[in-house]
C-alpha positions in Angstrom: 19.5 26.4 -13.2 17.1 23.8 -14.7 17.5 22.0 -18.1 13.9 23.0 -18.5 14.0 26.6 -18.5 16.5 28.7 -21.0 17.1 32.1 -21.8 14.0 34.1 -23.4 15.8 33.9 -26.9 15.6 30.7 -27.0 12.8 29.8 -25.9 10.1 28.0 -27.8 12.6 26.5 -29.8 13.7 23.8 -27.7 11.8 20.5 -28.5 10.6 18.1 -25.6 11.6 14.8 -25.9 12.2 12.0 -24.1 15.8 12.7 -23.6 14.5 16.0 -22.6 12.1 14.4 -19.6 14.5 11.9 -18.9 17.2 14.7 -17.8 14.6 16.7 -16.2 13.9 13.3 -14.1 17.8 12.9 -13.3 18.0 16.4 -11.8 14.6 16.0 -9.6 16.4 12.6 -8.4 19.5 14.8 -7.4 17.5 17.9 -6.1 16.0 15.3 -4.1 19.2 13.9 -2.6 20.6 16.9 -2.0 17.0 19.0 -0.5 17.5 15.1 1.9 21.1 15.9 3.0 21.1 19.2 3.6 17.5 18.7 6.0 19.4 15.4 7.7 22.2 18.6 8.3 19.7 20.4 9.6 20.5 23.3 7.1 16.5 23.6 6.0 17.0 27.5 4.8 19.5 26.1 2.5 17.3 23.2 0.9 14.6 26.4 0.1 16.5 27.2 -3.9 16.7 23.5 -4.3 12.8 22.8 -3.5 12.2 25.6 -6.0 13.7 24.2 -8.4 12.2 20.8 -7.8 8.9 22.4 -7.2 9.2 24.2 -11.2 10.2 20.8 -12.6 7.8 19.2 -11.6 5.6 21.6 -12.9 6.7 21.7 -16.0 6.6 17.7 -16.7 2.9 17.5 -15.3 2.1 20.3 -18.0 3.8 17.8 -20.5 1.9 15.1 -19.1 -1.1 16.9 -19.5 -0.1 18.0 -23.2 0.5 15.0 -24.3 -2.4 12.9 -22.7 -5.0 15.5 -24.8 -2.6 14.4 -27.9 -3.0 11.1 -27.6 -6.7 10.7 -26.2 -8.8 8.9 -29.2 -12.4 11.1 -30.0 -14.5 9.9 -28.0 -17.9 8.5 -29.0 -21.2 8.8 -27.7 -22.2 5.9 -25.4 -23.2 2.6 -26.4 -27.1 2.6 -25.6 -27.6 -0.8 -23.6 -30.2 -3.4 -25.1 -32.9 -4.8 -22.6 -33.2 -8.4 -23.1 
């Protein structure tokens, strides 16, 4: 099961960090390898739990992406009306 998703009790109380994103980036790397080998194999049905997986983490860290790019996204102003010279 992925680092990102824990039982419902404890949910919400996990905090993302970057050690967080940075193990969720090591298991995409070796859901990757391993979705590679098995398709090189020719064992496609078995890569289908592995690309689910890799499919819900990346998921997850584009919704963090998106979180945290509306976080850090200075107000914007109105625009700066040009002067004709």
């Amino acid at each position: 099961m992925s680092v990102a998703f824990v039982p419902k009790r404890h949910r919400g109380k996990a905090q993302i960090n970057q050690e967080t994103i940075q193990r969720l980036l090591d298991e995409n790397d070796q859901l990757v390898r391993c979705i590679t080998e098995y398709m090189q194999k020719g064992r496609a049905m078995e890569c289908v739990q592995y690309q689910q997986i890799l499919h819900r983490n990346i998921v997850y860290l584009g919704t963090i992406a998106d979180a945290s790019h509306t976080w850090l996204q200075p107000q914007t102003s109105p625009p700066m009306e040009r002067h004709q010279h």
